[in-house]
C-alpha positions in Angstrom: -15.6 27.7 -35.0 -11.8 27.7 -35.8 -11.5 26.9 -40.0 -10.1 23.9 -40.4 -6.0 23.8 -40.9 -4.2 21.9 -43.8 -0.4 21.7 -44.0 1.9 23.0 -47.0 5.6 23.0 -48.1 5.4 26.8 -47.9 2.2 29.1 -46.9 1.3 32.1 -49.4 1.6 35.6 -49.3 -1.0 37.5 -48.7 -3.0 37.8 -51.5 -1.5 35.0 -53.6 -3.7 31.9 -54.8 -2.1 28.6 -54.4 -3.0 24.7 -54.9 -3.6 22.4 -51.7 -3.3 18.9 -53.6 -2.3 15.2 -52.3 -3.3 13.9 -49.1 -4.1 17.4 -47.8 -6.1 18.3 -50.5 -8.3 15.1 -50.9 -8.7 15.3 -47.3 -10.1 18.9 -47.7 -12.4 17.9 -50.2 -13.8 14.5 -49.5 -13.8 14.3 -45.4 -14.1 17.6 -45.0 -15.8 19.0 -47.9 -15.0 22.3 -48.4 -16.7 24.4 -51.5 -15.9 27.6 -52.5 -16.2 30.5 -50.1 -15.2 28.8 -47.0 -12.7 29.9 -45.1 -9.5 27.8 -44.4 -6.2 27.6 -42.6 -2.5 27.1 -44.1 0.4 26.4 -41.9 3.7 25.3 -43.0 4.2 23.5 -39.5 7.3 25.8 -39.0 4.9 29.0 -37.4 3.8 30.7 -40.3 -0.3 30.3 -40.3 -2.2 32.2 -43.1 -6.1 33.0 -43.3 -7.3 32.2 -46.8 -10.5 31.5 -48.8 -11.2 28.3 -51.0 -11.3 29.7 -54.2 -12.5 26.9 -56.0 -12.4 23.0 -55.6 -11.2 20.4 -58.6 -12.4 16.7 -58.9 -11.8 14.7 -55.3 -8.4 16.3 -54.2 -7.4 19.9 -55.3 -8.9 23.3 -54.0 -7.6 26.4 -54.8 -7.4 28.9 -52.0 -6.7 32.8 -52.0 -4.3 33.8 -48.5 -5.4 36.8 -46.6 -3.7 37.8 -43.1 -0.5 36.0 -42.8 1.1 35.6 -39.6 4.1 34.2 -37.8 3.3 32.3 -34.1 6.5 31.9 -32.1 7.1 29.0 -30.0 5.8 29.3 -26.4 8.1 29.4 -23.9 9.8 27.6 -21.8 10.2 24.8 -24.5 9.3 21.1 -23.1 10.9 18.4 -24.6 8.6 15.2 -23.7 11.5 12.0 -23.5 9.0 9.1 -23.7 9.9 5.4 -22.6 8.2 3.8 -26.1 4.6 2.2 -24.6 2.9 -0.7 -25.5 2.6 -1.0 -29.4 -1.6 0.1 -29.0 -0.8 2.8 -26.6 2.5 4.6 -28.8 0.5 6.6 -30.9 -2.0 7.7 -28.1 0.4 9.1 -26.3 2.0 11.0 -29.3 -1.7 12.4 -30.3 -2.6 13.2 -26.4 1.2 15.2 -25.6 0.5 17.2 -29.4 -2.9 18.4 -28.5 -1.3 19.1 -25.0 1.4 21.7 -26.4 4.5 19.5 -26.2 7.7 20.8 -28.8 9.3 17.6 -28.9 9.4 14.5 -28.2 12.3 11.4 -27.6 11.4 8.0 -28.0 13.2 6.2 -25.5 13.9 2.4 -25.3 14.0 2.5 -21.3 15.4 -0.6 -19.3 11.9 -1.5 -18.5 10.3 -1.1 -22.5 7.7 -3.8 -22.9 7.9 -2.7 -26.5 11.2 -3.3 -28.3 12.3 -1.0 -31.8 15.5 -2.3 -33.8 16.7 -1.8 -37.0 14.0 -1.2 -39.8 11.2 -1.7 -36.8 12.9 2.0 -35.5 12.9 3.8 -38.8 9.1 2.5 -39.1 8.2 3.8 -35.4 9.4 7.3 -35.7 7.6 7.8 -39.0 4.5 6.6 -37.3 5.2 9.0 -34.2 5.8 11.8 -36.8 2.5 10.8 -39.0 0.5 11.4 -35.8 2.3 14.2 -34.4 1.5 16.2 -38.2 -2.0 14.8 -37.6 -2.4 15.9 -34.3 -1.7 19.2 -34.6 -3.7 19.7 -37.7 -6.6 18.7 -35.3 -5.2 21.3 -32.5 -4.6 24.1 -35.2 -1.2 24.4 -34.0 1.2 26.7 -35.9 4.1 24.3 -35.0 4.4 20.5 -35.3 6.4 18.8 -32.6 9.7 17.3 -33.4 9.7 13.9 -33.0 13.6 12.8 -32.9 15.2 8.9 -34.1 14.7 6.4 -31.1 16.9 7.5 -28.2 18.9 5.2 -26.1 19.9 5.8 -22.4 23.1 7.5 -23.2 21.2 10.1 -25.3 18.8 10.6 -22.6 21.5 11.8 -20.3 23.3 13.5 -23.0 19.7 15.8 -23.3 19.2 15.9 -19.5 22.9 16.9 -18.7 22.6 19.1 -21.0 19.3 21.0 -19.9 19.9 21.0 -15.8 23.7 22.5 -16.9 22.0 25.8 -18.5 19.2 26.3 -16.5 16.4 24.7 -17.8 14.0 21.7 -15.6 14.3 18.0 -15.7 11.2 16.5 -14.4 11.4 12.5 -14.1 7.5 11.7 -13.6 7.7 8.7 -11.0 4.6 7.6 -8.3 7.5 7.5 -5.6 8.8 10.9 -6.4 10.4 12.6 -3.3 8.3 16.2 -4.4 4.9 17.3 -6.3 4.8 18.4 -9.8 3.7 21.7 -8.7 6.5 22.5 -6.1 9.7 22.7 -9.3 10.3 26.4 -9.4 10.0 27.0 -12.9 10.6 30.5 -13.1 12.9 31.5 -15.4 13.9 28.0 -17.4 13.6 28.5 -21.0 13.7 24.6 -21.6 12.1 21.8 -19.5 12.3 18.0 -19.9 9.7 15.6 -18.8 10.5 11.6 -18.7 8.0 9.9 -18.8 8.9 5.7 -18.0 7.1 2.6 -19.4 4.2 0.7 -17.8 6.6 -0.7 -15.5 8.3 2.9 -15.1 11.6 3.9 -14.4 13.9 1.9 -13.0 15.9 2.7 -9.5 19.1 2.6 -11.9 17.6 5.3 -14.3 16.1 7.6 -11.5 19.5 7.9 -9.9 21.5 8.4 -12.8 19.2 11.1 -14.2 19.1 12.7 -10.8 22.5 12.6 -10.5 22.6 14.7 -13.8 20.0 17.3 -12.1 16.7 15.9 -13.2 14.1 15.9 -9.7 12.1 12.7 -9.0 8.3 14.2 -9.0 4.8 12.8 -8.3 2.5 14.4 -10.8 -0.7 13.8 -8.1 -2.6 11.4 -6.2 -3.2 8.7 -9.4 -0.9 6.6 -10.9 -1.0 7.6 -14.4 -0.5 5.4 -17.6 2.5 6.2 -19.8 0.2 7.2 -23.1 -1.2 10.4 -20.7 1.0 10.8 -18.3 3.0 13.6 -20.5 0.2 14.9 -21.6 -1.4 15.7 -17.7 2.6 17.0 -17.1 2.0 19.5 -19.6 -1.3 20.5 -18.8 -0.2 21.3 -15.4 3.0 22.9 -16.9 0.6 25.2 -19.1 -1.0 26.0 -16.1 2.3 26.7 -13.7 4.2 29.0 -16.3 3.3 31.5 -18.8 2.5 28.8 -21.9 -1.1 28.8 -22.3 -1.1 32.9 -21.7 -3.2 34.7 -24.6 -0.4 36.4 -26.7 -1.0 39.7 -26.4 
């Protein structure tokens, strides 16, 4: 089994003892209990991952831990960018969790036309630390190397700022949507080094946003025979996009 993986400012060298305190550190010792000899994870969310060894453990929420191999994991390629219509209050955090686990780089919350949900002002600031709480929590649980970027709520402007942007050097805009005029698996991927999905809310994307998006290169794609939720459908997206392209390759 995989040692479990706890964040830090900045990982060790190897061979160097260091102090896993705070929330980290209590969770390593009271949830996950952890005693001395046991080998851990340290990643500094950035790419740098070392293999260490608790050392010893202090009252409810300090361990000290010795770092062995240390390594640097580059990003996988091409990088997806998830722009995600903000869901139902219930479902938000689902959907960040879900895309995480799923390999996603970043992600947009996007206050679409058709957003049940509704972010302003100190509601906004609130939200994006709650998307970036459970993105850092998410891929602790995944034992990723990287935790996704989760950008300040994005209006529609923004949106076709990003996608503009993205279809103009090369890259794939995918706008997930049950009427879409191809399938998923029929974008020619080959050799993007950026993709954006857009995902809509429950009600999806409007006939207003498909055309503008389209307009700015983004393809209109049905992601299979279901019609998804928004909390997964990004998730499924990048499973099939780990699948089509080279991201879920072993490195070698």
């Amino acid at each position: 089994m995989t040692p479990p993986l706890f964040w830090v400012d900045d990982v060790p060298r190897a061979g160097a003892e260091t102090t896993v305190s705070g929330r980290e550190g209590r969770h390593a010792v009271t949830v996950v209990r952890l005693t001395a000899g046991e080998s851990v994870l340290l990643g500094d969310g950035r790419g740098t991952v070392a293999d260490c060894e608790v050392v010893a453990v202090h009252g409810k929420d300090r361990l000290t831990v010795r770092a062995g191999r240390v390594e640097f994991r580059a990003r996988r390629a091409p990088r997806v960018t998830v722009v995600q219509a903000l869901p139902k209050a219930e479902r938000a955090e689902l959907a960040v969790d879900l895309m995480t686990e799923a390999g996603v780089d970043a992600i947009v919350p996007w206050q679409a036309s058709r957003s049940v949900a509704r972010w302003a002002g100190p509601k906004a600031v609130k939200g994006v630390e709650k998307w970036r709480t459970a993105a850092a929590t998410a891929a602790k649980q995944a034992r990723r190397s990287w935790i996704p970027e989760v950008a300040d709520l994005a209006g529609t402007t923004d949106v076709r700022d990003l996608c503009a942007r993205v279809a103009a050097e090369g890259g794939v805009v995918a706008l997930l949507h049950e009427d879409g005029g191809r399938e998923f698996g029929g974008l020619d991927f080959g050799a993007a080094r950026e993709v954006v999905l857009v995902v809509g809310p429950e009600g999806g994307l409007s006939d207003d946003e498909i055309a503008d998006l389209t307009a700015l290169g983004g393809q209109a794609v049905l992601l299979g025979p279901e019609v998804l939720r928004t909390a997964v459908a990004g998730a499924v997206a990048l499973g099939a996009l780990g699948v089509l392209t080279d991201r879920w390759a072993r490195p070698q």
